[in-house]
N, C-alpha and C positions, 0 to 999 in steps of 0.2 A: 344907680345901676350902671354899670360898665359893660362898654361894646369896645369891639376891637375895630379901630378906624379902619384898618385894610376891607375889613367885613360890610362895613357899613358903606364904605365908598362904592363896593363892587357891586354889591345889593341895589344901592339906589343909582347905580349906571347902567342897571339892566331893569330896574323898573319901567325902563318906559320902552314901548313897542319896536319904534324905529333902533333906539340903542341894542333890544335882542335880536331884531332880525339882522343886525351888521354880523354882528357876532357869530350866530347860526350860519350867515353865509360865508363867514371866512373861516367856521370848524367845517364844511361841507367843503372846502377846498383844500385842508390842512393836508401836509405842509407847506403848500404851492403858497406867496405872497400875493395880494392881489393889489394893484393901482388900482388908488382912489377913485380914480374915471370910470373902472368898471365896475365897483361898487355902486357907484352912485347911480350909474344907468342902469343898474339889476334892479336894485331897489325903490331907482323913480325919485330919489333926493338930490335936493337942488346944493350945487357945491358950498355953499356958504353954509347950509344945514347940515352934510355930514361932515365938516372939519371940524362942528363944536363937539358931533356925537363921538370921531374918531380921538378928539384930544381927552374927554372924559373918561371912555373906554380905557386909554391909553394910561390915563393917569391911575387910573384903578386896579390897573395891572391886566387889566383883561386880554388885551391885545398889544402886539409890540408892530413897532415903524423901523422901515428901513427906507434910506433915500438912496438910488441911483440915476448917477445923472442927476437931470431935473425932474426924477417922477418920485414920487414917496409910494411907497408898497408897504403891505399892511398884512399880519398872520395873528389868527389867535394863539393867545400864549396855553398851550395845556398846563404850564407852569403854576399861571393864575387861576385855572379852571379846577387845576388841583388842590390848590391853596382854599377857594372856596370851597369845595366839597368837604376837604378835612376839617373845616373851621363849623361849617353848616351841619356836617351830617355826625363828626365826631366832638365836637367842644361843645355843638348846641344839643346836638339830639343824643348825645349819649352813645352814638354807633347803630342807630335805628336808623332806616328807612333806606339802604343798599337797595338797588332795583333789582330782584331774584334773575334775570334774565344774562345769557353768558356766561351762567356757572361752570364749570367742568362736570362732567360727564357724560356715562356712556349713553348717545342717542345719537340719531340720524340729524345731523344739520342742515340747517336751509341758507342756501346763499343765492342773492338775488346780485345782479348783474344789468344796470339799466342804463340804458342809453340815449339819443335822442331822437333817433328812428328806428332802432330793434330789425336793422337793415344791414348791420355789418361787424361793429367791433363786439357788440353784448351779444346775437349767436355764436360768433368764432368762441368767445370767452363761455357762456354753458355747455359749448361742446366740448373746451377743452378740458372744464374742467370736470364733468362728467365722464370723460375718459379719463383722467388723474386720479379722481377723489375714490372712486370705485362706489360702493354703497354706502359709505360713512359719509356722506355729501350727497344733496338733491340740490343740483343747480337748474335757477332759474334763470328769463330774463324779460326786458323790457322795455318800450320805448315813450319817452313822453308825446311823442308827436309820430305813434310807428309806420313805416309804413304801408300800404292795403297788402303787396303781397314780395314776398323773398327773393331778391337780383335771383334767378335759377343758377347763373353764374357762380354763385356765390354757393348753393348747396353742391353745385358739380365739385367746383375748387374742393369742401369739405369732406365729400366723400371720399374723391381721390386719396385723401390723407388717413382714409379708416375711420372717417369720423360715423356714427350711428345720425342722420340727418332728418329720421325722423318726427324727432321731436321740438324741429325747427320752424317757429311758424312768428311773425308779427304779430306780438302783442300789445296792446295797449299798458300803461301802470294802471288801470283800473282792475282790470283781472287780478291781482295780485294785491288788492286794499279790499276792506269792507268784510261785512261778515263771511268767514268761513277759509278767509285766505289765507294762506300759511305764513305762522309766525318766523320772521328772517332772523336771523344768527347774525346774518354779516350783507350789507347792502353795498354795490363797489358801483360807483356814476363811471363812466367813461366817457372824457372830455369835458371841456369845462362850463358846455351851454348845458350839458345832466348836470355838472356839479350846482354849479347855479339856482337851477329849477326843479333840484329833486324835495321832495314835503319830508317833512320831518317822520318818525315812525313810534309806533308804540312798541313798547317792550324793549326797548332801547338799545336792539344790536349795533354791532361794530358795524361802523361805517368808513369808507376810504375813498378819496378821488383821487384818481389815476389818470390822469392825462395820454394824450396820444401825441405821437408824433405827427407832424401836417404832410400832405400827400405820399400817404405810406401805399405800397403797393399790396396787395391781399396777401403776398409772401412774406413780405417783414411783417404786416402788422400781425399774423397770426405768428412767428419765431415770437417777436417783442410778449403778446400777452401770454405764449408758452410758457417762456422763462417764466414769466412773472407770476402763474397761476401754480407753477410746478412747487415753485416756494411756499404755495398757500395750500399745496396738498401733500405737500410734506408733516403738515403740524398734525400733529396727535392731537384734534380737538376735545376728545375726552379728559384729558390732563392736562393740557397745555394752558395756565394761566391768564386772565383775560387781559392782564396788560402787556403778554408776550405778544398776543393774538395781535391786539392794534399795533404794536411795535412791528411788525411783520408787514403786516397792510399799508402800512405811512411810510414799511421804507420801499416799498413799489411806486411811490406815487409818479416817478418820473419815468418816460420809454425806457428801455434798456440798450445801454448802446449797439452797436451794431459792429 
């Protein structure tokens, strides 16, 4: 019987627990590169343990290395993530088992916007784009650690701007998992302690981490996620393709200049 070595290599470099969650954590930051230092501290692996998991990875195509300076930084390849899907789902399975989820068509999308206090950049970003998307979009958001209650600061500045501030309140991710809570379309981390620490999701929407700029004043930071969400409420998501979607999403990942 005949296997294809690229399949077999990638297969048994994600069979083991610690080799999937490197991987999950550097598609949870894609495109961003992440040094080895802060993987290792995300995940609590000791350096001598993820060099063997990152040269495996590496070898299997799964993820690619970049050195600057003296720091090696590390991105999942979606090249190789592509490569195993076509090999797994089209040469093994016959073209069976596409996850039905991000199809096109017409319905109301859910986008979840989560943060790590649901205290500053993930409201600016529900309200923005609640006023962008109009009703073909229900933005949400949330924080992993939110806070008890919203800077008032923060809703004046909003207002000021026409924003609806009503439906600004600190929430927890829990509100939003678990029976009954709304299936997401498209989940966006803001900053890289969400990207880090945001769980994985069922139904398999698009996901993107977007970085922020560091001490941005409430002025830029809500121009910077303007730009950024205006592009995301431009797509026709009833038609618009789901590899256009994430190509759209991954190329926000960085602030927008200034």
């Amino acid at each position: 019987m005949e296997h294809d070595p690229d399949l077999v290599a990638a297969f048994a470099a994600l069979a083991h627990p610690q080799r999937l969650a490197v991987v999950r954590l550097l598609m949870r930051h894609y495109p961003r590169r992440v040094a080895a230092g802060e993987i290792g501290a995300v995940l609590g692996l000791k350096p001598s343990t993820l060099s063997g998991y990152l040269a495996q990875l590496q070898e299997a195509g799964l993820i690619t290395q970049e050195r600057r300076a003296t720091s090696l930084l590390y991105a999942a390849s979606v090249e190789g993530a592509t490569a195993l899907n076509e090999g797994w789902i089209g040469a093994i399975c016959g073209g069976r088992g596409w996850p039905g989820a991000g199809a096109p068509g017409k319905r109301v999308r859910n986008v979840l916007f989560l943060g790590q206090g649901n205290a500053g950049p993930s409201l600016i970003a529900e309200a923005l784009l609640r006023a962008a998307a109009g009703e073909a979009v229900e933005a949400f958001s949330a924080g992993l650690t939110p806070a008890g209650e919203v800077d008032a600061a923060l809703i004046a500045f909003l207002a000021e701007r026409g924003h609806d501030t009503g439906p600004l309140w600190a929430k927890p991710l829990g509100t939003w998992l678990g029976e009954g809570a709304p299936p997401f379309d498209i989940v966006v981390t803001l900053g890289d302690r969400a990207a880090s620490r945001a769980p994985d999701w069922s139904g398999a929407p698009h996901r993107a981490a977007w970085r922020l700029a560091p001490e941005q004043s409430l002025e830029a930071l809500h121009d910077d996620l303007a730009q950024r969400i205006a592009a995301l409420a431009r797509l026709d998501l009833a038609v618009t393709p789901p590899g256009r979607v994430q190509d759209v999403l991954d190329a926000m990942a960085e602030p927008v200049a200034a």
